[in-house]
N, C-alpha and C positions, 0 to 999 in steps of 0.2 A: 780351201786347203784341207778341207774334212776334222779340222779340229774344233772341239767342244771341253769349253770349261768354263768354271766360273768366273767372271771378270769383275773389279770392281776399280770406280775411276780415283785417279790419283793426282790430275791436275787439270785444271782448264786454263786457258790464254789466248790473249785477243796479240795478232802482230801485224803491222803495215811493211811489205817489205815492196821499194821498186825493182825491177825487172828490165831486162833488157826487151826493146823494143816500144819503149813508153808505157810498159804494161806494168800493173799494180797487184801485187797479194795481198787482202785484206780479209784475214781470216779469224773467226772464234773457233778453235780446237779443243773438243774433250779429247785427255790420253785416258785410256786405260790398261790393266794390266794382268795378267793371265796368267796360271803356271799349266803348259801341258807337258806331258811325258813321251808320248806313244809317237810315231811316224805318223806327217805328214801325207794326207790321200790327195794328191795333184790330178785337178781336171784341167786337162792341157786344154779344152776349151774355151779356160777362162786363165790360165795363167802359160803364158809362156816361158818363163825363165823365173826359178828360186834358188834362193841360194842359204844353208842351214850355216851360219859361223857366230862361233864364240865372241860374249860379248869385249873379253879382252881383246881379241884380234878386228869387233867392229869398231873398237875404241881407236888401233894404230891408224886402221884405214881411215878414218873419219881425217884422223890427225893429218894423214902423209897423203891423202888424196881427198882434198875437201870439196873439188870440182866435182866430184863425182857423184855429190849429194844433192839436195834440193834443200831450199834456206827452210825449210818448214821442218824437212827432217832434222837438222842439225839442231835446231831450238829446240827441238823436242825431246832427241837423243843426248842433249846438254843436263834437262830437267829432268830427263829420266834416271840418267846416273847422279845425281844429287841425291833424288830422290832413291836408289840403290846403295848409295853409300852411307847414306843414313837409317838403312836399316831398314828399308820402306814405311818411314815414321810421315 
């Protein structure tokens, strides 16, 4: 995405979640977290589809179209605003 900044981590977590298909996610995830400012430099090589939106309006979607995520995003984006509403404490 051509962006550069400094990140520092903010949480780690281990989750087991099942899957359709008898398939299993069993993952240790660092989050970390970043401020940048400037636009985005998209290499359509490597990303086909982005999309820039406000964390208020990821909050409704998340809410009103939960299908539309992956259970790794959604745990993440749960601790992420915890951890945003506390002020990134």
């Amino acid at each position: 995405m051509g962006i550069s900044c400094e990140v520092r981590e903010i949480f780690n977590f281990v989750y087991k979640e099942r899957l359709d298909n008898d398939l299993t996610e069993h993952e240790f995830d660092y989050v970390f977290i970043g401020i940048y400012n400037g636009a985005p430099v998209i290499n359509t090589d490597e990303v086909a589809e982005w999309k820039l939106i406000s964390f208020d309006s990821l909050n409704r979607d998340v809410v009103e179209n939960p299908a539309n995520y992956t259970t790794w995003f959604k745990k993440i984006y749960q601790k992420v605003n915890i951890y945003l509403n506390n002020d990134g404490e």
